[in-house]
N, C-alpha and C positions, 0 to 999 in steps of 0.2 A: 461459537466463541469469538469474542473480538480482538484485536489485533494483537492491543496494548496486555491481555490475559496472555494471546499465544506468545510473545516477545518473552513476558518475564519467564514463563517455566520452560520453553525448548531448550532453550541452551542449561538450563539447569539438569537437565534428566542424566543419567546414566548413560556415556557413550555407544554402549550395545543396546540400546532398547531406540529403534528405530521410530520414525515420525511419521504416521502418513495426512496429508492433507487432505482434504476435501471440501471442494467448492467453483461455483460457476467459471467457465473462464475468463481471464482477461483482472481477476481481482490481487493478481500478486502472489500467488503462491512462492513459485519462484524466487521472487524478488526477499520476499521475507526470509528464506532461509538459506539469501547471500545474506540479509540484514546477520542474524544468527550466528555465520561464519566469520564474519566483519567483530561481531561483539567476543566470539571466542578468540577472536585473533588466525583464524585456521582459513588453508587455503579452501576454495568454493569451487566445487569441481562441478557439471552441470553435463546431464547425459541424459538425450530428449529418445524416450522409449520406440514411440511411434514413429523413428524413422533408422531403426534399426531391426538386422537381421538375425539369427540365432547364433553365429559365429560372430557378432559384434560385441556381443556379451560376454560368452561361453569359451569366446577361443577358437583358433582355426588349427590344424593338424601341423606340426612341426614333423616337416618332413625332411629337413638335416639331421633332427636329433634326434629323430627315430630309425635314420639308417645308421647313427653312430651308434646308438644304447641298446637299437632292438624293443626300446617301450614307449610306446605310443603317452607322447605330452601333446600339448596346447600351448602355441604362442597366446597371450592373455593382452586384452585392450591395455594400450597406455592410461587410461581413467583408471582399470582397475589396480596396474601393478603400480601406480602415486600411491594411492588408496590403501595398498598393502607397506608401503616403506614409508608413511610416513601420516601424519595424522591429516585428516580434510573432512570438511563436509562434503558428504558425496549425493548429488541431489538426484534421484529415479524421476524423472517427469513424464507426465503423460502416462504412468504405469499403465493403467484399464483401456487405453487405448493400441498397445504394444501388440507385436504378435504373440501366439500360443506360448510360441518357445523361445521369445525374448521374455514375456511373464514368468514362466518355469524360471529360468536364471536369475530372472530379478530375485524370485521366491528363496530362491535356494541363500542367494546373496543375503537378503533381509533374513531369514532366521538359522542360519547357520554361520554368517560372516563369513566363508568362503568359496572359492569355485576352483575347477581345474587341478590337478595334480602335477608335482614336479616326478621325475624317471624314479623316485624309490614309491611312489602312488601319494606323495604327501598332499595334501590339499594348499591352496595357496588362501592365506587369511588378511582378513583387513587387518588394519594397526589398530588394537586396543584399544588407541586413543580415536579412531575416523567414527565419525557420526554418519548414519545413512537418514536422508528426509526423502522421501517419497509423495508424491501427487497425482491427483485421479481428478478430472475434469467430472462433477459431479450433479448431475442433473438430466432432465427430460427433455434437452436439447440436443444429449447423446447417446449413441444406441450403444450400450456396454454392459458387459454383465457386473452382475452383483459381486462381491469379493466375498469368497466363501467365510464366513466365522468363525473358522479355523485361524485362517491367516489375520484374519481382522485383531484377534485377541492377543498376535503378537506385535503389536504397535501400540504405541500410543497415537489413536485416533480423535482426529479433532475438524469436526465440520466449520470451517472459517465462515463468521457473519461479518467481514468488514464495514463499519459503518461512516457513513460522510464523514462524523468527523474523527474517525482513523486515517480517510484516506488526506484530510484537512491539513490532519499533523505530518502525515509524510510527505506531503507535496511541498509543505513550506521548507522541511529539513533537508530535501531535495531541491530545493532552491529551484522549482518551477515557478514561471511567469506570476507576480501576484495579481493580474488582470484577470486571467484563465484561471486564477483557485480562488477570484472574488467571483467570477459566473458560478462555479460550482457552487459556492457558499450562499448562494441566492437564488439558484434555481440545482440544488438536490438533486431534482426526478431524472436530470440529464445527465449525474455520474454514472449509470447504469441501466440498461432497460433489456429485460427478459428477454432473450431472442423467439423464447416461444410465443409469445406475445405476439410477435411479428409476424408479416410472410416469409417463408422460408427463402434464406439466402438478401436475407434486408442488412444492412450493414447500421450495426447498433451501436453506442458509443458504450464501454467499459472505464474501468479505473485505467488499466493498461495503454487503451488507444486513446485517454486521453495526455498521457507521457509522451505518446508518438505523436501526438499533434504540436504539444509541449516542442521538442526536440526538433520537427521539420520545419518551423513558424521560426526557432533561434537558428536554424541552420541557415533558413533564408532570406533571412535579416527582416522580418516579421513579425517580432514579438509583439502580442498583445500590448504589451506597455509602450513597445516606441510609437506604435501604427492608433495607440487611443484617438477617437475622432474620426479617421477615417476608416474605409474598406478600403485595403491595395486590391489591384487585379491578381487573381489569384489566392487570397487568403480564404475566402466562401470553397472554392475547388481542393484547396488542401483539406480542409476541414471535412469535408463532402466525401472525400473516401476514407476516412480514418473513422467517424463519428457518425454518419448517416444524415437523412435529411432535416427531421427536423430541430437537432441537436446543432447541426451548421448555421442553421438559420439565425438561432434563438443566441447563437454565440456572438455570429458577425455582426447581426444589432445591437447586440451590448459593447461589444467593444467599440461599435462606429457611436455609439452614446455617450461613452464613459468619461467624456471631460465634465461630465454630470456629476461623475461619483465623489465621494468626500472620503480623503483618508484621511487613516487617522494622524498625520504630523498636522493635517488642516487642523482639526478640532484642538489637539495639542497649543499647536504654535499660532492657528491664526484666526481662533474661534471665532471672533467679530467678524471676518467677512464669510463667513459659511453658518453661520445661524440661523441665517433668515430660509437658505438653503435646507438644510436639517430642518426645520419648523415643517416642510412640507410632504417629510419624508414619508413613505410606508413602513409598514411595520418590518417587512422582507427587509427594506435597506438599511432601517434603525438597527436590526438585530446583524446585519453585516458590518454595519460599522463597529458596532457592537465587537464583534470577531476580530477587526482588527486591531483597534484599543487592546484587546488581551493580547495577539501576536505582541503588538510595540513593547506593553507592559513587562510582558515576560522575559525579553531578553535587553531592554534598556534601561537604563535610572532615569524617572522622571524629575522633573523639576517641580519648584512650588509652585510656580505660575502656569507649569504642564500640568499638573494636579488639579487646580483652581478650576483650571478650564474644560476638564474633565468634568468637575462637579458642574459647572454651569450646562453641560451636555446633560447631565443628568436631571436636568432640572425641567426639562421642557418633553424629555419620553416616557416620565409615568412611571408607575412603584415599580411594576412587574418588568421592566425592565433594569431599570434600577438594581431590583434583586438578582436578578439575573446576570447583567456587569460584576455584581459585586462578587459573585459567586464564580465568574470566569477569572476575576481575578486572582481571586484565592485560590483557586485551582495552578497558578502560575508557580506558587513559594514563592514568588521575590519578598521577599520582607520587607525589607527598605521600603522597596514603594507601595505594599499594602499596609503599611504602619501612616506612611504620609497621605494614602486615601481613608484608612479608618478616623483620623482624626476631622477630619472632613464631613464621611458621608454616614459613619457608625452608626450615629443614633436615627437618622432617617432610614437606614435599613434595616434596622430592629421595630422600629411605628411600622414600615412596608409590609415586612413577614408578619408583626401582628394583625396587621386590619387586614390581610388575607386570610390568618384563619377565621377573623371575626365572620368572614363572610362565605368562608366554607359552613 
């Protein structure tokens, strides 16, 4: 399932009917369902399985209120009793990773909604309203058992396929570096790469570590976009343990390149000096720029003479692109400005879709 699927129905389901994820790690699970808690308005509570013990879960032996009452309770984790007084998304991460008897508790948690007993033996329950989402790092990279089909059929199970351009649209929403998500948008094969594929113990770049490249580049006053042009010392070695090696490499050339690149306020506002520029492009950079005419589109009002110049871009990358822009744009809704491109480029992109199928 992709991202933009998982987004619209999690938060829609029924508070008691639990989420488990599944998928490689480093793609966001996590992060997606703080996205989730964020859209319900609920706090995001985050309790990582695999570094907890069976008393982190379950409760440890209150042994004040068992010399007072004579019945054996449980102090219960501060995660769980939020969870119980008040609504949250409560996120299980790393489930299949956990031990034995932090599993058993999770289990008990996910299909009964409670754990632990107060001194008359009452169970202690989540709030009605808290959502439990749950995560299994899911692949041949991990030595973990299967999840019995028992437990499986009481979740809604959903194997995440996030795709470049899910992780596209969250990287811009998340207002990471546009330097660092114009590499991704031009070279794909480096948002992700199989660790099995590797040798074991190869440090491989993810959706995740490239957030963390993202974040220690602005920490260090580094960003991609201020350093365009050059290599600082240092920025190849940051990237080199977060992303691996040939993912650093292919990065730090692009950004020591990029006073090459053409944005899109170029083609917008100053098309005459970057034409002859564009005239040489490849197809990889056409269909980037491509990408970010739609970013601009989508959340600006263009002008008529931003428009105009638009179309003159259009004029010199061919139908199939053409088609292609015209279609990222309508994917946008802005009306306004796809009403002041349709009057422009309509009827050359109705002749484009015809003499493509002429030639299917």
């Amino acid at each position: 399932m992709d991202i933009a699927t998982f987004k619209n129905v999690a938060g829609k389901l029924p508070p008691h009917i639990a989420v488990l994820m599944r998928g490689p790690t480093g793609i966001g699970k996590s992060h997606l369902a703080r996205q989730v808690a964020e859209g319900l308005e609920l706090p995001f509570v985050d309790v990582r399985g695999s570094t907890m013990s069976e008393g982190d879960v379950g409760g440890y032996p209150d042994i004040d209120g068992m010399k007072e009452t004579g019945v054996m309770t449980f102090c219960m984790p501060s995660w769980f009793v939020r969870a119980c007084r008040e609504p949250v998304v409560l996120m299980l991460d790393e489930l299949n990773r956990s031990l034995p008897g932090v599993q058993q508790s999770f289990f008990q948690l996910i299909l009964d909604r409670e754990l632990g007993n107060d001194k008359d033996g009452n169970p202690y329950r989540l709030h009605p309203s808290t959502r439990v989402f749950a995560a299994v790092n899911h692949g041949a990279e991990y030595d973990v058992n299967d999840m019995d089909p028992a437990l499986l059929r009481r979740f809604w199970t959903v194997d995440l396929e996030p795709t470049v351009d899910n992780w596209l649209d969250w990287a811009r929403d998340e207002d990471l570096d546009p330097v660092l998500v114009d590499f991704v948008r031009q070279h794909p094969s480096h948002l992700r790469v199989d660790p099995t594929k590797v040798e074991p113990g190869t440090v491989c770049p993810n959706p995740a570590s490239w957030h963390r490249v993202d974040q220690a580049l602005d920490y260090m006053e580094m960003t991609p976009s201020s350093v365009a042009g050059n290599r600082p010392d240092g920025f190849y070695a940051v990237c080199l343990g977060m992303i691996g090696v040939e993912a650093s490499i292919a990065f730090a050339e692009f950004v020591e390149k990029y006073e090459l690149v053409v944005s899109a306020e170029d083609v917008l506002d100053r098309w005459s000096k970057v034409k002859d520029q564009v005239k040489e492009f490849t197809a990889d950079n056409t269909g980037s720029l491509v990408e970010k005419l739609a970013d601009h589109f989508k959340d600006n009002k263009w002008t008529e003479k931003q428009t105009k110049n638009v179309v003159k871009f259009t004029d010199i990358v061919g139908d199939e692109m053409l088609v292609h822009l015209w279609n990222k744009m309508v994917a946008t809704q802005n009306i306004p400005n796809i009403q002041k491109l349709h009057k422009l480029l309509g009827t050359r992109v109705v002749a484009a879709v015809k003499e493509s199928r002429n030639l299917k």
